[in-house]
N, C-alpha and C positions, 0 to 999 in steps of 0.2 A: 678526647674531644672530637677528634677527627672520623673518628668509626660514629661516634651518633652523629653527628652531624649527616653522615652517609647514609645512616640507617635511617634517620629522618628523611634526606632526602628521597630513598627509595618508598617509601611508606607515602610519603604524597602524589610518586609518580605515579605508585600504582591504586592508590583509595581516593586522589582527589580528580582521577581524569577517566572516568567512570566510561564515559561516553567518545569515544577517541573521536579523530578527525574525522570525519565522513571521507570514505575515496570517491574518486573521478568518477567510476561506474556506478558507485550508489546515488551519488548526485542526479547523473544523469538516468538513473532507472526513477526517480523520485520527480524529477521531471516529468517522464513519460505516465506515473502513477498521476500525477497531478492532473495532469493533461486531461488524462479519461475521465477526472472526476468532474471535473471542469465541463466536459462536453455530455456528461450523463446530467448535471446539476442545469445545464441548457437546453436538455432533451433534444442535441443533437447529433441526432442517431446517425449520421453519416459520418462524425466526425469520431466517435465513439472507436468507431476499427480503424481508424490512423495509431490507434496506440497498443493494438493486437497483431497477434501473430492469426494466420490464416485457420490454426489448429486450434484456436482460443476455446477454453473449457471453466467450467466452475465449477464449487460447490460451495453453496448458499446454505448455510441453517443445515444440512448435512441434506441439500435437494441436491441431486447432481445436474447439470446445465451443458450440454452437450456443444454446444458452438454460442458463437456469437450473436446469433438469429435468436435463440433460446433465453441468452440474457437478454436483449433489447425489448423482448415480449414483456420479461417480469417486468424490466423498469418502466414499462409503459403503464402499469398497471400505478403506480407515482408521479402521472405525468401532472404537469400545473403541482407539486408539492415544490417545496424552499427548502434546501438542503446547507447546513452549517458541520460540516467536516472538519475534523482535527485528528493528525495523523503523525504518531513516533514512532520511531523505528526501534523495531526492539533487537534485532539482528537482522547483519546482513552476509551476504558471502556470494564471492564475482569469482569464475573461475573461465578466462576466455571468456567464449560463445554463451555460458550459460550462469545464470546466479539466482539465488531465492533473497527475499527481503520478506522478513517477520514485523508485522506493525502491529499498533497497537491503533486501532480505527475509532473515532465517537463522532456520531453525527446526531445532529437534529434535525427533525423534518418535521416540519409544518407542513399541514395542510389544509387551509379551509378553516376552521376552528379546534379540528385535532391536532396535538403535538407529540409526539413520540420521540425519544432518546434511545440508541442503542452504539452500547459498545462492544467492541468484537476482536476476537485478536484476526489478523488476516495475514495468511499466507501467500506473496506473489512468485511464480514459479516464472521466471526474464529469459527470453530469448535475443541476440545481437545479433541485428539483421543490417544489414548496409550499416553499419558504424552507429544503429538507434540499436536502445533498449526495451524489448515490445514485450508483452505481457500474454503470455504462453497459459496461464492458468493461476484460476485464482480459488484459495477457501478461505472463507469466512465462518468464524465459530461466536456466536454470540456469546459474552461472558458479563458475569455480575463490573456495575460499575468500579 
């Protein structure tokens, strides 16, 4: 009785807790993700590099985006749209100074009488700079809902 009981309870620890704790560092890089979304969803473009690294890079739909100057362009090209974000993490990994987090991105955008849905899986490649989590480079892959 005493071995299933074990064996049960190993089998819940590991099929019922899929999604572990979040650590300290994921938290806080998911802050720092939030933040810029926040400040792109404001079209406030200065506040946008509060949550970048100086080397900040992308690649959008497989466009490459060379600095930060380069993304503020695209997103201007959505400015006055209404953006509804929803963001889970589908992996993450902190090591020191440096970590990646794998999301699973869906936004809607309104704009004007057009609506658009897309979902994407998005790679954030974190830099830790003074004790923040800043966002070194991102890709974005558009994927069926």
């Amino acid at each position: 009785m005493r071995k299933i009981l074990s064996l049960f309870t190993l089998i819940i620890l590991f099929c019922g807790f899929t999604n572990g704790p979040k650590s300290a560092d994921e938290q806080k890089a998911m802050v720092t993700i939030n933040g810029f979304y926040d400040a792109m969803s404001d079209f406030a473009y200065d506040k946008v590099s509060d949550f970048c690294t100086n080397d900040f890079c992308a690649i959008d739909n497989g466009t490459y985006i060379k600095n930060l100057d380069g993304f503020l362009e695209m997103l201007k090209t959505y400015e006055g749209a209404e953006f509804d974000i929803k963001m889970d993490v589908v992996r993450s990994s902190f090591d020191g100074k440096s970590g990646l987090i794998i999301l699973k991105f869906d936004v809607d955008i309104k704009s004007g009488d057009e609506k658009m849905h897309i979902t994407a899986l998005e790679n954030y490649v974190m830099h830790k700079e003074k004790g923040d989590w800043l966002i070194a480079f991102i890709q974005s892959t558009p994927v069926e809902a």
